[in-house]
N, C-alpha and C positions, 0 to 999 in steps of 0.2 A: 508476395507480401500480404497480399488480401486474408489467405490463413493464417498467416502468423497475427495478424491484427485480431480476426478472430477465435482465436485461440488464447490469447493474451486477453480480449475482454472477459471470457471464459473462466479464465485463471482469477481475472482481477473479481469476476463475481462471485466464485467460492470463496476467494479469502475474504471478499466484505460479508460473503453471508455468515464464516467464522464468526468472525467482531461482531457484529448483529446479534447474534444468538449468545456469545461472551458477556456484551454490554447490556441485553436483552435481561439475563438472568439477574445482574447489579439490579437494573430498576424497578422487577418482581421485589428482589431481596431487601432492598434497602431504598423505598420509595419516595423515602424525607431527605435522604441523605443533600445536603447544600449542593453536588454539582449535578445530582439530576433535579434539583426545586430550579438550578438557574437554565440548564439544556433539557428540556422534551425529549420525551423519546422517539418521538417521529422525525424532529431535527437533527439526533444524532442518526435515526437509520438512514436518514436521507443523506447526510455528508459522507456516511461510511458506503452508502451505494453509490454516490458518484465518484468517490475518491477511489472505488474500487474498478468503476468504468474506466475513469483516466487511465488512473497505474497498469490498468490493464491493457490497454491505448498502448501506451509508453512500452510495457516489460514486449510487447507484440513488435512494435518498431524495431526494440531492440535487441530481440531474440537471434536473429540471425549474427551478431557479435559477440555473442555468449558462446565464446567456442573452450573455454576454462575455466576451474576453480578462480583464481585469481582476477577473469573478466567479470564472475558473477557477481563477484564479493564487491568489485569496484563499481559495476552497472548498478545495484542495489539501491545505493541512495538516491542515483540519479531517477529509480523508479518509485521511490519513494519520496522523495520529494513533493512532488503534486499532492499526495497523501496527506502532507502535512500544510501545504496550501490552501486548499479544500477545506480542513478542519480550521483552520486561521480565522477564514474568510466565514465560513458560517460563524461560529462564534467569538470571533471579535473585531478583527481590522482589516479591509482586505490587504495584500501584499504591496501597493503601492504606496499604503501608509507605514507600514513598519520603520521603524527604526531599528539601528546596526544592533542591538541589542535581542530584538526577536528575530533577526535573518540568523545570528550565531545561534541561536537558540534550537531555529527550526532547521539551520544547517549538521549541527550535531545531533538533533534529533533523529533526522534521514538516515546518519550517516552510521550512529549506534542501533535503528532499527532494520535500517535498508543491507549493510555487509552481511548481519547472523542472514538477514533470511536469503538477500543472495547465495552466500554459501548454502544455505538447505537447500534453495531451489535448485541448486545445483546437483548436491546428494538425491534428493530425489526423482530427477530425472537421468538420473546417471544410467538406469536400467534403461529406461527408452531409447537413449543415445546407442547405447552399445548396442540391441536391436534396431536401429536403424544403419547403422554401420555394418552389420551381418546380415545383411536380411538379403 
């Protein structure tokens, strides 16, 4: 379990260092713009590095369940979820104040960003799997 944990914070740290370098370039690009004058950029690197610990946390626990397309696609949101926890709580409320209006919000958020990439991460580990099953 200890490697899958490790391997999943792994995971969770390139895909925050993605976003980092994505959202990195907006605030080069566009440094007026209203929702980097209200979030820093050190605030957002920092939620996008811990939301990436977590998730990473999470997709590690839950790797060993990931045995199909269909379980990644479902697992997805549930690892995505904290992700959008994370970013709640840094900029605006933590999760025990929401109302059922941001829980559906950030429930369909997970759930439209967590499935596509479940299913990638699934495609692209497809090669590893099948190497590890021949090997």
């Amino acid at each position: 379990m200890a490697d899958n944990i490790r391997w999943g914070i792994r995971f969770g740290l390139i895909f925050a260092a993605v976003l980092i370098a994505f959202v990195s370039i907006g605030y080069v690009l566009r440094p007026n713009s209203p929702s980097h004058q209200m979030n820093a950029w050190l605030q957002v690197f920092g939620s996008y590095l811990a939301g990436g610990v977590v998730c990473g946390l999470v997709l590690g626990a839950c790797r060993p369940l990931i045995t199909s397309l269909s379980r990644s696609i479902l697992l997805g949101p549930v690892i995505a979820f904290p992700f959008y926890a994370i970013i709640a709580i840094v900029f605006g409320d933590p999760f025990w104040q929401w109302d059922s209006v941001s829980w559906v919000i950030f429930a369909v958020g997970a759930v439209m960003v967590g499935a596509p990439v479940g299913g990638f991460y699934w495609q692209i580990f497809a090669e590893a799997r099948y190497l590890d099953v021949h090997d």
